[in-house]
C-alpha positions in Angstrom: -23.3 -6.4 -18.9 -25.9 -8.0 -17.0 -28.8 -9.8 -18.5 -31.4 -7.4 -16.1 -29.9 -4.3 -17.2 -29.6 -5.6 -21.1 -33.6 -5.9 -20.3 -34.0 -2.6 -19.0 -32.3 -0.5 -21.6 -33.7 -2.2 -23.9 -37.2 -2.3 -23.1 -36.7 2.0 -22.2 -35.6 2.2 -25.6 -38.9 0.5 -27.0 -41.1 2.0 -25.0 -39.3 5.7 -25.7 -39.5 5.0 -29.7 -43.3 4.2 -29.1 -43.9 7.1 -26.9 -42.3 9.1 -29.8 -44.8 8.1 -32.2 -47.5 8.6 -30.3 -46.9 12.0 -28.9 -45.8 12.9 -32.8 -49.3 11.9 -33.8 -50.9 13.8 -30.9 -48.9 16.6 -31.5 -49.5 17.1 -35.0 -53.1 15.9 -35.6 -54.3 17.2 -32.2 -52.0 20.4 -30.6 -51.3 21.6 -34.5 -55.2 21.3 -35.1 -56.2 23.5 -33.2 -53.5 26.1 -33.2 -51.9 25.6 -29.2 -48.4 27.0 -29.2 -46.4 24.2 -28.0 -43.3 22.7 -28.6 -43.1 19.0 -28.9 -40.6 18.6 -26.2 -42.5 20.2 -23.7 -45.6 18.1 -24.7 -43.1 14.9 -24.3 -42.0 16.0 -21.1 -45.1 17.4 -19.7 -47.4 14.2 -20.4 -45.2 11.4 -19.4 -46.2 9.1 -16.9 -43.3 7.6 -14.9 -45.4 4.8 -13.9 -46.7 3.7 -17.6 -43.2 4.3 -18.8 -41.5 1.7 -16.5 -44.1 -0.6 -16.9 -43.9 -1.2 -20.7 -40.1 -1.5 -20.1 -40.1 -3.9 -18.1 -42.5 -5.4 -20.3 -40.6 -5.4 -23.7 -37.1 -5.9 -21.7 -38.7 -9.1 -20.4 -40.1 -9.6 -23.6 -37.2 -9.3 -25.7 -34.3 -10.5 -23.9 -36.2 -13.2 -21.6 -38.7 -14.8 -24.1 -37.2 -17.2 -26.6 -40.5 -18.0 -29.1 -39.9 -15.4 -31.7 -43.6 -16.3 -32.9 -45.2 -14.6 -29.4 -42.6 -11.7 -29.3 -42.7 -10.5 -32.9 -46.2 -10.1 -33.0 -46.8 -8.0 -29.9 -44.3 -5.8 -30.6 -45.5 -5.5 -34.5 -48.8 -5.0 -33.0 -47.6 -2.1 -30.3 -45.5 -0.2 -33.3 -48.8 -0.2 -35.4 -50.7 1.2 -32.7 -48.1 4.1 -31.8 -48.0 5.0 -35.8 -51.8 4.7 -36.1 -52.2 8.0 -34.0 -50.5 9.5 -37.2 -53.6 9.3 -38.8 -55.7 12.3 -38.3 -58.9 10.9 -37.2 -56.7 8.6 -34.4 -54.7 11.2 -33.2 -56.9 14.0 -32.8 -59.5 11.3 -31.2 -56.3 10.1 -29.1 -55.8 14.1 -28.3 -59.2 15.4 -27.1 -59.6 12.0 -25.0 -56.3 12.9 -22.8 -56.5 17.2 -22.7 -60.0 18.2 -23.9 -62.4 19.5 -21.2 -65.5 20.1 -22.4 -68.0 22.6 -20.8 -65.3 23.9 -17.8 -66.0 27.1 -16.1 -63.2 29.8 -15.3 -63.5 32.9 -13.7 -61.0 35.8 -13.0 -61.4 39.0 -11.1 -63.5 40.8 -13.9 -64.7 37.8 -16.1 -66.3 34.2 -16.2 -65.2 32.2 -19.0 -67.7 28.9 -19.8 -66.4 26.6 -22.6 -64.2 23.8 -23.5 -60.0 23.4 -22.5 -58.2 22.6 -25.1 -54.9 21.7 -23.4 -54.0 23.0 -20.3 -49.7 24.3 -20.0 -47.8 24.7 -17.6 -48.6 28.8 -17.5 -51.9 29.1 -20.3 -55.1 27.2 -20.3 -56.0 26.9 -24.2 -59.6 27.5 -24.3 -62.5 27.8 -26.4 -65.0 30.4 -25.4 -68.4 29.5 -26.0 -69.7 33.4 -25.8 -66.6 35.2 -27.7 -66.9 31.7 -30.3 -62.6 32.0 -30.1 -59.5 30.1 -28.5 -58.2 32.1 -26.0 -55.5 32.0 -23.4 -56.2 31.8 -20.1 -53.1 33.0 -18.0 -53.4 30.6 -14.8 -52.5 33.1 -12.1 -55.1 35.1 -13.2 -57.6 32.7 -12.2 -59.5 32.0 -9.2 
């Protein structure tokens, strides 16, 4: 097989076993906190960036199969593992979580209603949100909005 796409594959693999720790960690310590119906597949699919992902594999394909000092490679990938499992801490990955989908004081209005608060996590049909008058999470259905 050729040395690129030995690089490639193996850098996507990586960079997909880091992505899987950190969406694990936002999933349960941010989208479990606060109650969002959401399966973790769709909050994989939904929140990849295409650009990111290619990017750290090239990185760790180049990185692994292209750099020969084990003493610079071992460490940065040791160091990139540790920070997709830290988001498995609560504190981290709720942090993590609010800094990528929380919204704080967002305004929505439908044909009858306005709704001021903070978005949880907008989906790809509901808007989680927390009403500041009815003090609840509520669903927002995005149609219904103007």
């Amino acid at each position: 097989m050729n040395k690129v796409v030995q690089a490639f594959l193996t850098g996507a693999f990586i960079t997909f076993i880091f992505d899987f720790f950190i969406i694990l960690g936002i999933k349960e310590n941010y989208i479990d906190f606060y109650k969002i119906d959401l399966y973790y597949n769709i909050l994989f699919a939904d929140n990849q960036s295409l650009v990111l992902f290619l990017l750290f594999t090239a990185f760790f394909g180049y990185l692994v199969l292209y750099v020969d000092a084990n003493k610079i490679k071992l460490p940065i990938i040791i160091f990139f593992f540790i920070a997709s499992l830290s988001t498995l801490i609560p504190s981290i990955g709720h942090a993590l979580g609010a800094e990528l989908f929380m919204q704080k004081n967002q305004t929505f209005k439908s044909k009858r209603y306005t709704f001021t608060g903070d978005v949880y996590y907008i989906g790809r049909k509901n808007i989680t949100f927390y009403d500041y008058e009815l003090q609840k999470t509520i669903l927002l259905k995005k149609e219904e909005l103007q």
